[in-house]
C-alpha positions in Angstrom: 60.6 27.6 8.9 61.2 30.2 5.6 62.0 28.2 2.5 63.6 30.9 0.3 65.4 34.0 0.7 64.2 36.6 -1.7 65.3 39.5 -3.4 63.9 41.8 -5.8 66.8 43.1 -8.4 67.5 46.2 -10.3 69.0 46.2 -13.6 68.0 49.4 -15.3 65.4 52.0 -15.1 63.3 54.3 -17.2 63.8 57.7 -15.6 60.6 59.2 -16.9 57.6 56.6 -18.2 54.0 57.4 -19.3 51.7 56.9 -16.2 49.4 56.0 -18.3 50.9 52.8 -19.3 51.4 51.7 -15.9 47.7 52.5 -14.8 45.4 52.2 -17.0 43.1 55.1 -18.0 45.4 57.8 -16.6 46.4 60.1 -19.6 47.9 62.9 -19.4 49.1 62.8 -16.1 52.7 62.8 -16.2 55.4 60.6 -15.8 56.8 58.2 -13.0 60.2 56.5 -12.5 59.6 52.9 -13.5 62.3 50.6 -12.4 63.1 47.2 -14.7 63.8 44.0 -11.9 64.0 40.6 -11.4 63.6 38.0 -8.4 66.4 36.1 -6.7 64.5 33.1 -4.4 67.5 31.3 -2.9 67.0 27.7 -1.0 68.2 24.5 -0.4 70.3 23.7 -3.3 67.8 25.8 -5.4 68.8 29.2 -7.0 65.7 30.6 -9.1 64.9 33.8 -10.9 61.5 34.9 -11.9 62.2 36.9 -15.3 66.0 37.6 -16.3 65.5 40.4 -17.8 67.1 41.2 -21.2 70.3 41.3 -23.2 70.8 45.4 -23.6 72.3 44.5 -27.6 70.6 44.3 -31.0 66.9 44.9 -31.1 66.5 44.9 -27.7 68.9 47.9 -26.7 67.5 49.8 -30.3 63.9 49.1 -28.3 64.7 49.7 -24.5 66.6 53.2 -25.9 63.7 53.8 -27.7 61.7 54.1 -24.1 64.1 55.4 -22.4 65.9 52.9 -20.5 68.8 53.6 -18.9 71.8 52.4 -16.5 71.4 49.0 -17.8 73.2 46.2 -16.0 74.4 42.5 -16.6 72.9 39.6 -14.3 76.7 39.3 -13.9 76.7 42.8 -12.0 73.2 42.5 -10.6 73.4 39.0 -9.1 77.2 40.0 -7.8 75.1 42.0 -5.1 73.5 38.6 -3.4 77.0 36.9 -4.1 76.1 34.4 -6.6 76.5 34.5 -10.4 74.3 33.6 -14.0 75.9 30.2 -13.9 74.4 29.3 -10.3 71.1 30.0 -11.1 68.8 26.4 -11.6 65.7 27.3 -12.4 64.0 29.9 -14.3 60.1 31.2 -14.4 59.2 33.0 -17.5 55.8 35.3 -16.3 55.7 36.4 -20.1 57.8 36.9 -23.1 58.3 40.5 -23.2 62.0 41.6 -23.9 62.2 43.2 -20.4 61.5 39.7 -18.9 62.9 37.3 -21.1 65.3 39.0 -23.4 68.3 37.6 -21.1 67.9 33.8 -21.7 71.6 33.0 -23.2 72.9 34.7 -19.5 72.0 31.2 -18.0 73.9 28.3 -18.9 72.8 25.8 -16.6 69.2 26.5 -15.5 66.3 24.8 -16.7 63.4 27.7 -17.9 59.7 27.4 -17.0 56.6 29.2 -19.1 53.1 28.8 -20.2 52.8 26.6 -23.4 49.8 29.4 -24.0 52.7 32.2 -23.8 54.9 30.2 -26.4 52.2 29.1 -28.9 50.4 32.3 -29.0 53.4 34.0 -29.8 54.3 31.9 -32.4 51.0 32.4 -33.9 50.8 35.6 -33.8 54.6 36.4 -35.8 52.5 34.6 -38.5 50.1 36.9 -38.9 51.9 39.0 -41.1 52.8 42.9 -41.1 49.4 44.5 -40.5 49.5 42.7 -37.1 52.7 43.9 -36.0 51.5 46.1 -33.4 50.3 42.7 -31.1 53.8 42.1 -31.2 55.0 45.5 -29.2 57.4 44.3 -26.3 58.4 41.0 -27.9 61.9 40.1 -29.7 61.2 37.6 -32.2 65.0 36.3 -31.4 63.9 35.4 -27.8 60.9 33.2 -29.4 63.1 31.3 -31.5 65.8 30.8 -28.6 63.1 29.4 -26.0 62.3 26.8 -28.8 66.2 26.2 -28.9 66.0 25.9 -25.3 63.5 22.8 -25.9 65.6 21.2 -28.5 68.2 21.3 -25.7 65.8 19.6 -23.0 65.9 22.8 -20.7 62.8 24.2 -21.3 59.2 23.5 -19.4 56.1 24.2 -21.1 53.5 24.4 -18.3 50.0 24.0 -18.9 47.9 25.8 -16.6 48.0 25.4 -12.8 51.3 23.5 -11.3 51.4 22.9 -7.6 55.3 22.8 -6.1 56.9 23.0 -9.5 59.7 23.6 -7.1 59.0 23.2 -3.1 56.7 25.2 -1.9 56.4 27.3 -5.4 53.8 27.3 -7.2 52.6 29.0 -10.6 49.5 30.3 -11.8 47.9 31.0 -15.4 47.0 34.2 -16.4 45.4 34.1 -19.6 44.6 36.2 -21.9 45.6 39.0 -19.5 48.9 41.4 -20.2 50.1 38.6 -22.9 47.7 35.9 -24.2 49.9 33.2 -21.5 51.2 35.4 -18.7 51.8 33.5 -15.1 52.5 34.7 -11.7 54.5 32.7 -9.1 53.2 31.6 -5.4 56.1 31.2 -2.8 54.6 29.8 0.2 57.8 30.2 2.4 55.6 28.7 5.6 55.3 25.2 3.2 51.6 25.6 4.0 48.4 26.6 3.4 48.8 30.0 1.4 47.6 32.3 3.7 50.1 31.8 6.7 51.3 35.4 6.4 54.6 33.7 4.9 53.2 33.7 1.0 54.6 35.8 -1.7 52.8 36.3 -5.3 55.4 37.3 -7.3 53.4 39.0 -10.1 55.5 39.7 -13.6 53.7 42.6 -15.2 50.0 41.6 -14.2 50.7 44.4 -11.8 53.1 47.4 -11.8 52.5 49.6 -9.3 50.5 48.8 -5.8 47.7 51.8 -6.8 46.4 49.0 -9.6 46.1 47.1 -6.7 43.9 49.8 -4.8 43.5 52.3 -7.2 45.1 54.9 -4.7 42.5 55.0 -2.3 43.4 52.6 0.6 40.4 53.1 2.2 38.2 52.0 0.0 40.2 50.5 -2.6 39.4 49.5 -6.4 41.2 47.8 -8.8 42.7 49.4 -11.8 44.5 47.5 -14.8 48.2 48.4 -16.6 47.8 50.6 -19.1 48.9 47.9 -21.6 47.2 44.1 -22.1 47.3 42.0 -25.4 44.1 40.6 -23.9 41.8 41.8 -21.6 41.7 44.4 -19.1 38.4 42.5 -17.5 41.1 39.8 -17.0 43.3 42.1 -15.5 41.4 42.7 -12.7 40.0 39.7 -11.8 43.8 38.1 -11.7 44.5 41.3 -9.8 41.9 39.7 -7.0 43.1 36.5 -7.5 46.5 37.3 -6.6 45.1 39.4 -3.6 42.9 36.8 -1.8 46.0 34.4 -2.2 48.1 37.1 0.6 44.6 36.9 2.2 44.4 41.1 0.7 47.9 41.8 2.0 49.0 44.5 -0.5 52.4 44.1 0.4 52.9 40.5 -0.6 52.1 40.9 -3.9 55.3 42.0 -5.5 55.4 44.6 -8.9 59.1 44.3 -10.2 58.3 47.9 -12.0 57.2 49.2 -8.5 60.1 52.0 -7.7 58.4 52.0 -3.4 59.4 48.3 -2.9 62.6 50.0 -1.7 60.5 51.8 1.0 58.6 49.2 2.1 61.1 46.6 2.1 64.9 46.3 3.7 67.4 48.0 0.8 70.0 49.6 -0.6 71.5 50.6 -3.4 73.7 48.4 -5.5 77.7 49.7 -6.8 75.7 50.6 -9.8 73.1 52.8 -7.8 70.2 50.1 -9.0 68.5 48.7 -5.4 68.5 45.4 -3.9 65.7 44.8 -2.2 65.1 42.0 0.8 61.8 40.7 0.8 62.6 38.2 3.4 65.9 36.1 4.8 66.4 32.4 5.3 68.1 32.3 9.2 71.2 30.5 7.2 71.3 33.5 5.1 73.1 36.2 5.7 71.7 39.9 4.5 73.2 41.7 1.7 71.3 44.8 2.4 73.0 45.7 5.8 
């Protein structure tokens, strides 16, 4: 029995983005289309996001214009596509506190938001650094830091420590420390409700991973790891998360899903949205009924 439908969600794109920020090592060898997503898991009574992406105003649009992001859409639009809307959503997992990812907080009224206490803290720590360290902050909205403590005040805001084991049913989420941000998690759908390697188990994986060759370096033969081109922390840490995250789809590239990947719409049931942005089908509930047919 399949717990959760899932989708993977455009909301806007960068048309042309450095290949070397997506795989680490790789200057000077061009550009690639890098689209900006979120994940829809829909269940019984449980509608979830990982990531909401961000609010295209203010910093964050001066910032997302700045790299070249385009055809930006509100989760009002994007969620339309799977026929439910910001207010329906219950639950929220923050993988890290980057504008792309969590720059769209206020869009969600009623959901109760998930992240690492790590992620918070070290972010928190590091805007008091001062000036001279402003470079560590490069992705991050001090606004969105100040409205996830707001979100605590309110009582809708988790701060996970570490490892937690069916958070929701059947989801699970995992530290990465010190990897891409200094408290990035991925999330673990087991959609069999078992052991993780049924063939039923999705890693949803945030930025630890944006394109399936840092998965297998482009050489599916005789594959090796490379990192994104960008981590606050370590790029060692990087790839050993990246064969965490692997062994837990028992090495089933597929499974583990980058939201920056443009092929998932290749590999995966889609179409694209009103807005020409795809929606993407990872897998269907039988109650469900497909919105990519």
């Amino acid at each position: 029995m399949m717990h959760y439908s899932i989708w993977v969600l455009e909301y806007a794109r960068v048309e042309q983005h450095p290949l070397s920020a997506t795989l680490y090592g790789s200057h000077n060898a061009g550009t690639c289309c890098l689209p900006f997503s979120y994940v829809l898991l829909k269940g019984d009574g449980i509608v979830a996001l990982v990531d909401v992406g961000h609010n295209h105003v203010d910093y964050k649009k001066e910032f997302a214009e700045q790299i070249g992001v385009t055809n930006w859409r509100s989760p009002t639009d994007v969620l339309a596509e799977c026929g439910v809307g910001p207010q329906d959503v219950t639950h929220v997992f923050i993988t890290h506190a980057h504008f792309d990812h969590m720059g769209g907080l206020e869009f969600f009224p009623n959901a109760t938001f998930y992240i690492q206490e790590r992620e918070l803290t070290s972010w928190v720590s590091t805007m008091a650094l001062g000036r001279r360290f402003r470079s560590l902050m490069g992705g991050i909205d001090p606004s969105d830091i100040m409205r996830l403590v707001d979100l605590g005040r309110q009582g809708r805001l988790v701060a996970v420590d570490g490892f937690r084991e069916n958070i929701l049913p059947n989801i699970d989420v995992h530290p990465a420390f010190d990897t891409h941000t200094p408290g990035s998690q991925y999330v673990v759908v087991r959609n069999g409700g078992g052991d993780e390697r049924t063939g039923d188990t999705w890693v949803l994986a945030g930025d630890l991973v944006y394109k399936h060759e840092n998965l297998h370096g482009g050489d599916e033969k005789d594959p090796f790891y490379i990192p994104v081109g960008l981590a606050t922390g370590s790029q060692t840490r990087l790839i050993m998360t990246s064969d965490e995250m692997l062994r837990r789809v028992d090495g089933e590239v597929s499974r583990v899903i980058p939201v920056h990947e443009e092929r998932l719409k290749d590999l995966f049931p889609s179409r694209p949205s009103k807005h020409g942005l795809q929606v993407i089908q990872l897998c269907l509930r039988q109650s469900d009924v497909s919105v990519v047919d």
